[in-house]
N, C-alpha and C positions, 0 to 999 in steps of 0.2 A: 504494500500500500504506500502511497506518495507521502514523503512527509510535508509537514507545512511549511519547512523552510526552502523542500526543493520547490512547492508551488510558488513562493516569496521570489526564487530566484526567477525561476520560469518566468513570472508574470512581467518583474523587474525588465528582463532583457528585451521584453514583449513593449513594454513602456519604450524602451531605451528607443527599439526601431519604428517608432510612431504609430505604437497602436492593433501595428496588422504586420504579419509578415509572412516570407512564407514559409513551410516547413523546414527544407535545406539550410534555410540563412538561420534560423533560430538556432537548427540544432547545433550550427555551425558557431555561433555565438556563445553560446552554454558551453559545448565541449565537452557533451552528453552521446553516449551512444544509443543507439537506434529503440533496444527496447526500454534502457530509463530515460528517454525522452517519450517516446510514446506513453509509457505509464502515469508518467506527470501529465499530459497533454490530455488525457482522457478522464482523469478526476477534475481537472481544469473547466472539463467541460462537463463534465456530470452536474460539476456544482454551480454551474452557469455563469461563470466567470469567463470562461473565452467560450465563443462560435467558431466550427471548421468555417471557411472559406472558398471561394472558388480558384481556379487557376491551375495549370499545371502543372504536378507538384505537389500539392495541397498548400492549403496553409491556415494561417489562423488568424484569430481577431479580437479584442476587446469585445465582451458584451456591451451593448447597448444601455441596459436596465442597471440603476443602482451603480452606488460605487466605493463601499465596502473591501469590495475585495482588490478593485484596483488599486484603490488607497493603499493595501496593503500593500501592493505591489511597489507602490512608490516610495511607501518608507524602507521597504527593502531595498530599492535603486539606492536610495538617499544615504543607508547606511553605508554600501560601498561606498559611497563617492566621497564620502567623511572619512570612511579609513585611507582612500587614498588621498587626502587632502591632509592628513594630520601631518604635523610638520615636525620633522627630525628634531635628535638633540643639541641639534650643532645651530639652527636654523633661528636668525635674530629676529627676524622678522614675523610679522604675523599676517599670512599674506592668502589666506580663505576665508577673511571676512563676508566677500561680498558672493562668493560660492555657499556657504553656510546660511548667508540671510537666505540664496534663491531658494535652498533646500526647507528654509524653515518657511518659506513664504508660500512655495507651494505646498505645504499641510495645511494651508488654512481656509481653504477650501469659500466659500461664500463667506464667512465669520467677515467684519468691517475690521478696519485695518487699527482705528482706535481700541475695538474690544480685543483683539489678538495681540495689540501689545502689554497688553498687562500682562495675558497667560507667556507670553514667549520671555519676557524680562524678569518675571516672577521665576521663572522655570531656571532659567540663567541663573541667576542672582541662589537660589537655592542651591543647583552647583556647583558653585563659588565656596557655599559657606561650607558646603559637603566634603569637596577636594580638600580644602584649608584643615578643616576637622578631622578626616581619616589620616592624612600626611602624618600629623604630630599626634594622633591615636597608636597610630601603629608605631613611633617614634618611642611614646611612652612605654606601647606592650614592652619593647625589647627591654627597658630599664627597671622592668617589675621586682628583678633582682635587685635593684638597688633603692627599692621603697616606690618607685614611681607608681601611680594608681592610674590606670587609661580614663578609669570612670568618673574622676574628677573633673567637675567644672572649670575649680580653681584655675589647674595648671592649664586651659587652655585661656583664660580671662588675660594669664599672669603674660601671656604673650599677644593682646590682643586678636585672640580667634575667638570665633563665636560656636557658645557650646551648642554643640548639635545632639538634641533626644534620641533615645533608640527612633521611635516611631518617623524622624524627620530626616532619617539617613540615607543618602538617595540608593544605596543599594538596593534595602530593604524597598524602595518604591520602585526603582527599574524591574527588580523581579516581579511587582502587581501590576507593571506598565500596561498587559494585556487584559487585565479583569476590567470588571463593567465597575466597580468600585474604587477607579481607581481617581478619579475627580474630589471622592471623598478624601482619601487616605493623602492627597496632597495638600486637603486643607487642613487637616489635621496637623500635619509637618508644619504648614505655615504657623495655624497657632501655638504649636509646641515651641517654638523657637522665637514666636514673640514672647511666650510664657517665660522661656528661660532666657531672654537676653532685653532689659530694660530699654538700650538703646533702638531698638527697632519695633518698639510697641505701637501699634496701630499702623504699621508700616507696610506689610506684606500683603498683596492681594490673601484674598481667600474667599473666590467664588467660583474655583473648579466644577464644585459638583453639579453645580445649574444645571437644569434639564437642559438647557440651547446650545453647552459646548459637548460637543460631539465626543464620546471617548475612546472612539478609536483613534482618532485623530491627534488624542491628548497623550495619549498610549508611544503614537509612533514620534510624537515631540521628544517626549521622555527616551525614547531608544537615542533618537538624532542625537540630543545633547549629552547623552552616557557617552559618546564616543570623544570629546573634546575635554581635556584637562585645563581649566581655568582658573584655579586655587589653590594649588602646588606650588614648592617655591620655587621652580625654573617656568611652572607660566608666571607666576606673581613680577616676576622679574622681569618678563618681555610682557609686563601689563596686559595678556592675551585676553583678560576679562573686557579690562578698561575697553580694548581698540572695538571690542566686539560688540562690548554694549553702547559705543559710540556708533560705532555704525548701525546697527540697527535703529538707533534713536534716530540718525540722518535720515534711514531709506523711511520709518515710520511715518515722521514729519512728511516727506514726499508723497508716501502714498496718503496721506490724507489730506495733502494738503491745505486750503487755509487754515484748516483745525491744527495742522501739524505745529503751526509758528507758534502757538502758544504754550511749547513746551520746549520747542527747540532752535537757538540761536546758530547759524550756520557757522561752522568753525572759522573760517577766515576770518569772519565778523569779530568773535571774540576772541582772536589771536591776537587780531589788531589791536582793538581795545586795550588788550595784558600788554602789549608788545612797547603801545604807547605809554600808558602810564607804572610801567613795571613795581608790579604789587612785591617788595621782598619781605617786607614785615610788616605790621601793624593788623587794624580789623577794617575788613575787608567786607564790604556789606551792599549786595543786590538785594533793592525792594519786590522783587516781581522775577525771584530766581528761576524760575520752570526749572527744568530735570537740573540744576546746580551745575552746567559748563563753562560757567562765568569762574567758578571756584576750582573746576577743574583744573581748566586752563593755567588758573594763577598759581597753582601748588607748580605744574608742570614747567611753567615757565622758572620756576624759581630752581629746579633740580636742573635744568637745561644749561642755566646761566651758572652754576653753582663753583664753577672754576674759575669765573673770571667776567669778561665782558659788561665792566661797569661798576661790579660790587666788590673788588679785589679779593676775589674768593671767597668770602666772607659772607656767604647767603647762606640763609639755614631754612626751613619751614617754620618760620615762627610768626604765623600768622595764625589772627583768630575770625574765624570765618559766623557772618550772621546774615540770614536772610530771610524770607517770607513771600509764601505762594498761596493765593486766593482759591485757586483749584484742587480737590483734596487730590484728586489722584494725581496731578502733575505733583502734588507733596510728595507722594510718596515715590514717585520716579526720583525725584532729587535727593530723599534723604539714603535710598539703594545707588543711588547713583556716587555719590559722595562713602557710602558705607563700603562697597566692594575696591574704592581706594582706599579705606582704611584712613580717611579724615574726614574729623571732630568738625563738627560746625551747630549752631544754634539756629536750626531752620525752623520756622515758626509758620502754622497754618492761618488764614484768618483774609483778610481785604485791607489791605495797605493805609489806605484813606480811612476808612474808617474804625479799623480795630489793627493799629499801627503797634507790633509785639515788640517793638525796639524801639520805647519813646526817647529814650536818653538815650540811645547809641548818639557818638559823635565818632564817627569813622573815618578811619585816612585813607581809605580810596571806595570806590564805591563804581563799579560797574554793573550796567542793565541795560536789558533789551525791552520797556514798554510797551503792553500792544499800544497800538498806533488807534490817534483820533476817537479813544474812544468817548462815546455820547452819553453812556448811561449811567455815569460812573457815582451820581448821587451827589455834585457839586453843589447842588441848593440846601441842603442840610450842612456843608463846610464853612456859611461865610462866618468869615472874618476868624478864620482858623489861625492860630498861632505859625501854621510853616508857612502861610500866605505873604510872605515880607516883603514882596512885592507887586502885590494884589491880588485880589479873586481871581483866580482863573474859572474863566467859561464854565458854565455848565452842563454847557452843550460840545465841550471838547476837554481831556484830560490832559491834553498835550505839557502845559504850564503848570497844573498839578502836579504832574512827573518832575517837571525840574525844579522846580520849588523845596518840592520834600527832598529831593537830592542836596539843594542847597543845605537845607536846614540842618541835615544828617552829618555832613563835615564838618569834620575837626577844623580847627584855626589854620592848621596847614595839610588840611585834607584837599586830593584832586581827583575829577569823576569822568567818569567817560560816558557815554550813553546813546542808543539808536534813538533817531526820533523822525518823522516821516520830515520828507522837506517842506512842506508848507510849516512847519514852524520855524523856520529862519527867515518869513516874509510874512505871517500872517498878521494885519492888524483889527481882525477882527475880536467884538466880543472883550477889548482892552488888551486884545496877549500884543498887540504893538508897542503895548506901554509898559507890560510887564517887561518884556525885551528891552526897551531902551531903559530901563533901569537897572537890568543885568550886565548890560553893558558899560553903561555910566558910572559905575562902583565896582569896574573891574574884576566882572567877577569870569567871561567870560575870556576863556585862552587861546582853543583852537577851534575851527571846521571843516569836517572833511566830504564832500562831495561823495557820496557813494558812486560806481555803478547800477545799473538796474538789473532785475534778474537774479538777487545773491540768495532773499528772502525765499523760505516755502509756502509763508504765511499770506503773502502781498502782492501784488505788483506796483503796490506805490512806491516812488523812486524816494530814499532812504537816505540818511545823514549822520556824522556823526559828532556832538554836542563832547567837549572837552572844557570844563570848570574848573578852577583852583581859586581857593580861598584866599590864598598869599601868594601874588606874583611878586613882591618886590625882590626877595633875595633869598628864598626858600630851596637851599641846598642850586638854586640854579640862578641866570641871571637875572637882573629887573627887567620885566617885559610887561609893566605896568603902561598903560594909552596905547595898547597895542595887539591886536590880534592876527595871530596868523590862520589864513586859507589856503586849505588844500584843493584843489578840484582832481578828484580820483575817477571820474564817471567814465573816463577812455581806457581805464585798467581793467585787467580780471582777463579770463577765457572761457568760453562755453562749453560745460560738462556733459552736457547733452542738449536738444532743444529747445529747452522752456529754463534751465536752471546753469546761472555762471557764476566762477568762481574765483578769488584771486591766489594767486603762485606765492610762493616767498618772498619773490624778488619783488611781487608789489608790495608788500607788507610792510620788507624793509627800507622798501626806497621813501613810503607816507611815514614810517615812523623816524628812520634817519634825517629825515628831513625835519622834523620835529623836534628829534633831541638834538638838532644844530642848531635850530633858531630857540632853543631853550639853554644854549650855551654849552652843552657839554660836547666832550673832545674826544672823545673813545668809538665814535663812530665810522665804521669800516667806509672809508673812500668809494670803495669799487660800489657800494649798495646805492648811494646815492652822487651820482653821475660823477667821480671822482673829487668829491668837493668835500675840504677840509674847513669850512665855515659857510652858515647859511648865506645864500644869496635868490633871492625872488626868481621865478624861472618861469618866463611867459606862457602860460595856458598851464601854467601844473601850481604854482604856489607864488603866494604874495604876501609879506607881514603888513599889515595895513595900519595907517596910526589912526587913532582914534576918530582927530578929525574928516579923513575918509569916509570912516563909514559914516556920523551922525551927513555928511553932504549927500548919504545914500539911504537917510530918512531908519537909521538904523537895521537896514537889510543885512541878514550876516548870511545870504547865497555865495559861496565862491567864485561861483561864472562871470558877478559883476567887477568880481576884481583881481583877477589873474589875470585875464584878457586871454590871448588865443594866442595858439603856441606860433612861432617865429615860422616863416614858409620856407622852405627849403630854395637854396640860390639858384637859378634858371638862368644858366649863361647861352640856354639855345637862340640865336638871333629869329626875330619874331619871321620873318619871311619866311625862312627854313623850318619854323614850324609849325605855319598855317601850311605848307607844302607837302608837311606829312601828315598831317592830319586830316584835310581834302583826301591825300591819297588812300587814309584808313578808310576815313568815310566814305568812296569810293566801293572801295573792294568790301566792305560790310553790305555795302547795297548790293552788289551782284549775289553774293550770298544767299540777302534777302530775297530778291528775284527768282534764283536758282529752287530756294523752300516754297514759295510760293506756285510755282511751276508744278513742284512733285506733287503738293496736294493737293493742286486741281486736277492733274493725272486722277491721283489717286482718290479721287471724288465723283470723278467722270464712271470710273472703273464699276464704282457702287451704285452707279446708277443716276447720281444727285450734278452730272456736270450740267454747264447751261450751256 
């Protein structure tokens, strides 16, 4: 009798050649001889999973009905294709992120891409805490001889792992992968392990068991991710978690689009951000954190630089991380997001505006991505709010609420960075013209950077980026007090696929190089920005503007009005000689034209339609 795993295989290969194929090429594929491929081929179809076929030859086909058992089939492709995708010991890289999402993406069958992300980062993240737990489980058994106890909490507390329950052990769940119970038994896992670890309480999905997620489907999740080590300490090392639940966050955001942006900032966006105002120490606090890559970014930047480039080696991770998410589930993405890096932060759930969990924070730097424009944000119940210090903002736009409370939340020599749609570097409606000219008049703004369009999952509104500092006069940098610099970046980036673009390094560091030279520092690599060893204005890319410029521009802080437009390349062709060639192009374009024209009325006539 056929076992189940050779029909797994069967069907698998069956999938692989799209669906149908014919007898010779399967068996040919498998590497099955004539009577165990027959004998699998005919319980296949007993059980009405594949139909023979026509042709000669024979051959075979996916059933039509139901899809159970192809499913099946697919997490058995999936499992191959995961063992051959797992990546040596030698291997720095982690480089089947985006093979891994296709594999998990295609298990989710109909499910919306919002509700599958919780099960797939939940499933992840349990993983994580599984690997981390068995590694120094089994570390301990060997030491039992010398007192060690495996079943202690302590000794895994005392190294920052989180103690994992018998019942939450993913082995013990990989083995029930296949039972109809098995939705239960991973919520179960979930609240055992919020029971026994404080820091992650109310954090972990736990709505497996619902009748609408599918449990075969949840079964063959469970097999995919048994096959990926992400909690060990040579993944922990090549952060194989980290890059994995990065990207999936990314493709998440994509596939759901404008719902996606309100949990995820595109990475370039917050490299830039880190890259400008380089977070090495202090507290470090987004209002409106979605999944915590604000905070990511900033620990990583600080390990990146940690030899040198600006801090004289002299960076540690000693920062203290605070912020707050209005969305309970994007909370809980952030505080797993943040937890499987293994940093501390005080993420607080609740509505910024109005149940603000960090009224005394005064924070020295402070990045965010606010959603954009929003209307309904309950401004008529804020006036005359204490962070308001330079008026009501709109109530029919959040815009000047966001940066207000940014203001209000810095230290004496705190600086902030932050996305905000471009209409607020122009809008004077509703008073934000006046809230702006007094942000500007009392020095408070630094930089602006002209986005590209295209970066956002969230938007296609064209985007900006707002740079605050509380003390320009002489704050670790030069006085750059009456004075603001403009970037215009909208000609940067490249396009990652049709609909979504992205920027390189070398634009990152040519908008931030360019920054820390008109902020006076001297440590910045030449070759990054256009070999230039002090800022100098560079027509259609950047201008320091002094003050009285912009009030002559009715306090517009757009960069396009004051860069100008990049210098035109010198044209030494004498004008005769190139109206000569270009007649001649235009010429021979027309015969071209002519030539198409010709063929398709051929080829019109042909069909019947000439006149």
């Amino acid at each position: 009798m056929a076992e189940q795993a050779q029909k797994d295989e069967f069907l698998a290969a069956l999938t692989g050649l799209g669906g149908s194929a014919g007898n010779g090429k399967l068996r040919e594929t498998l590497g099955w001889d004539d009577a165990a491929y027959d004998e699998v081929k005919q319980a296949l179809i007993d059980d009405g999973a594949i139909v023979p076929g026509r042709g000669r030859g024979g051959s075979v086909a996916m059933a039509a009905q139901g899809d159970a058992v192809p499913a099946a089939a697919q997490a058995a492709q999936v499992d191959r294709q995961v063992r051959a995708a797992r990546p040596n010991t030698s291997a720095a890289n982690v480089g089947y992120e985006a093979e891994l999402w296709r594999m998990a993406d295609a298990l989710r069958g109909s499910m919306d891409a919002a509700e599958y992300k919780h099960v797939v980062l939940g499933l992840i993240f349990l993983k994580y805490i599984s690997d981390a737990f068995e590694e120094k489980h089994a570390a301990l058994e060997a030491e039992r001889d010398q007192g060690a106890d495996p079943e202690d909490p302590d000794e895994y507390r005392a190294e920052n792992i989180f103690w994992v329950p018998t019942e939450a052990r993913w082995a013990h769940l990989k083995a029930q992968a296949r039972q109809s119970t098995i939705g239960q038994l991973v919520d179960d896992a979930m609240t055992g392990i919020e029971r026994d670890n404080s820091a992650l309480k109310g954090v972990l999905p736990k709505d497996y068991a619902r009748p609408a997620l599918d449990k075969t489907r949840l079964g063959q999740l469970i097999d995919l991710i048994s096959n990926i080590k992400v909690g060990d300490a040579e993944a922990r090392a090549k952060d194989v978690l980290g890059r994995v639940y990065e990207y999936f966050l990314s493709q998440f955001a994509s596939a759901e689009g404008k719902k996606g942006g309100e949990f995820y900032t595109p990475r370039c966006v917050v490299k830039l951000l880190v890259e400008m105002l380089e977070p090495y120490r202090g507290r470090v606090y987004d209002p409106c954190c979605g999944s915590s890559g604000m905070f990511v970014q900033s620990m990583e930047f600080i390990h990146a630089h940690r030899n040198g480039n600006g801090n004289g080696g002299k960076a540690k991770a000693d920062i203290s991380i605070y912020g707050q998410e209005s969305n309970y589930t994007t909370w809980r993405l952030a505080k797993m997001n943040l937890a499987i890096r293994g940093i501390d932060g005080q993420i607080a759930h609740g509505d910024t505006f109005h149940n603000d969990r960090h009224p005394d924070l005064k924070a020295d730097f402070i990045l965010a991505n606010p959603p954009f424009n929003i209307s309904d944000w309950g401004g008529e119940r804020l006036r005359g709010d204490k962070r308001w210090q330079y008026g009501d903002p709109p109530a029919g736009n959040a815009n000047y609420a966001w940066v207000q409370h940014i203001v209000h939340h810095l230290a004496p020599s705190g600086v902030a960075g932050f996305v905000l749609s471009n209409g607020s570097m122009s809008s004077n409606q509703s008073g934000e013209g006046e809230i702006r000219k007094k942000l500007i008049e009392e020095d408070v703004v630094d930089c602006m950077v002209a986005l590209p369009g295209q970066l956002f999952y969230s938007t296609q509104i064209p985007a900006c980026l707002w740079f605050l500092a509380r003390d320009r006069k002489n704050h670790k940098f030069r006085d750059r007090r009456g004075e603001v610099l403009f970037i215009d970046a909208r000609k940067m980036g490249f396009m990652v696929d049709r609909t979504h673009r992205d920027l390189s390094d070398e634009d990152i560091a040519k908008i931030t190089g360019m920054y820390h030279l008109w902020r006076g520092e001297t440590d910045v690599p030449p070759e990054s920005v256009d070999g230039l060893t002090a800022y100098e204005d560079i027509s259609g890319f950047c201008m320091a503007a002094p003050l009285d410029e912009i009030r002559k521009r009715g306090h517009v802080l757009t960069p396009g009005r004051y860069v100008g437009t990049e210098a035109a390349e010198e044209d030494d062709e004498p004008f005769a000689d190139k109206m000569a060639r270009l007649v001649a192009e235009l010429r021979e374009q027309q015969q071209v034209a002519a030539r198409l024209d010709a063929a398709i009325a051929a080829n019109l006539r042909e069909l019947g339609y000439g006149g």
